[in-house]
Structures are given as structure tokens and as C-alpha cells.
C-alpha positions in Angstrom: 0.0 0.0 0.0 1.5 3.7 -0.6 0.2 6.6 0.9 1.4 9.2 -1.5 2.8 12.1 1.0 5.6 14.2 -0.4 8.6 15.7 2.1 7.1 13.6 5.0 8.9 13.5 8.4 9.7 10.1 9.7 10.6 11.8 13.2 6.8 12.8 13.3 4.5 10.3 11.2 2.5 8.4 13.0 1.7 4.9 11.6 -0.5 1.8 12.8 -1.3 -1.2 12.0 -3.7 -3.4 13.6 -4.4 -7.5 12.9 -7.8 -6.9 12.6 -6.4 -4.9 9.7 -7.0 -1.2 10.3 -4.2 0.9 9.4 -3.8 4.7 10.6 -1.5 7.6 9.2 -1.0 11.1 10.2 2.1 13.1 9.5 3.3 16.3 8.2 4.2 16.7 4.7 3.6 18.4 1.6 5.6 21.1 -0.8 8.4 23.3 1.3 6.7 26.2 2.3 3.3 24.4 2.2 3.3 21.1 3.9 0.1 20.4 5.8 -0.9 17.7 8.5 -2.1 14.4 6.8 -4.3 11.5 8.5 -6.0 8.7 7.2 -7.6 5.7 8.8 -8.6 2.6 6.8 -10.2 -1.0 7.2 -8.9 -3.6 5.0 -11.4 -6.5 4.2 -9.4 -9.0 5.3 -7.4 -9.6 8.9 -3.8 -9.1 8.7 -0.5 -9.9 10.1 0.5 -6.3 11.7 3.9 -8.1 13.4 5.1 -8.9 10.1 4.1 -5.7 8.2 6.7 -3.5 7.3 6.4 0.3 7.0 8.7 2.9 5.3 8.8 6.5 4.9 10.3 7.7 1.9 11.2 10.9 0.0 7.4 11.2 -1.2 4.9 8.5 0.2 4.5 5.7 3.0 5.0 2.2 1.5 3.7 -0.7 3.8 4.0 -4.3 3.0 1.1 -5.8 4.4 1.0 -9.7 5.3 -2.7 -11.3 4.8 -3.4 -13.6 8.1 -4.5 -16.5 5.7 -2.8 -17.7 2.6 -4.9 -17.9 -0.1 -6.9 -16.3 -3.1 -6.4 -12.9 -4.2 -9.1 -10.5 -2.4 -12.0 -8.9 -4.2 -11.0 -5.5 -3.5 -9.1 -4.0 -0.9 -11.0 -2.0 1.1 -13.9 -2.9 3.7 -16.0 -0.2 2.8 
């Protein structure tokens, strides 16, 4: 998943991941001159592995690998709602 962010901090965004797969972001980023405070909160439609999910912050978005509980078929969509 990417959360496109430019010039996010790492030293202030805020990420978590929960099994039941909710995953929240808020952090500060944005244009120099113009950043703004971001946050997000989403419900996968699926139950995840949060332990084993790994988050970065780069140069201009969040990437998180996220690790589905149970193997299997592709899902539907990715979303709950």
C-alpha cells in the first residue's frame, strides 16, 4: 500500500497497524513552504499480520507491505467499505 505524502517527516509520522487490519496515518508533509498535517484511517477487508508488516517513509509516500493472516486467493477488493 502507498500513501502518496511528499517531504514527509519520519521523526513525526505516525503509523499503525492493527491485525484486525486497520491501518492509521498522520504526519506532516507536503511542498516546502506548504506542507500540511495528513491522517488517514482505513479498514482492510481481510485480517492481517501487523507483526510482520513492514512500514517505510520515503522521500514522497509511506510504502507498507502488508501480510494477509491467511494464505490464499487474491481479495475482491481492498477495502472494507
Amino acid at each position: 500500500m502507498t500513501i502518496t505524502v511528499p517531504n514527509v517527516r519520519s521523526s513525526d509520522a505516525q503509523i499503525k497497524v492493527l491485525d484486525e487490519g486497520s491501518i492509521y496515518f498522520k504526519g506532516t508533509g507536503g511542498p516546502a513552504g506548504d506542507e500540511h498535517l495528513y491522517e488517514m484511517s482505513v479498514q482492510l477487508l481481510h485480517p492481517i499480520k501487523a507483526a510482520e508488516t513492514k512500514c517505510g517513509v520515503e522521500a514522497r509516500s509511506v510504502q507498507l507491505k502488508i501480510v494477509k493472516k491467511e494464505k490464499g486467493p487474491y481479495w475482491e477488493r481492498l477495502l472494507k467499505d
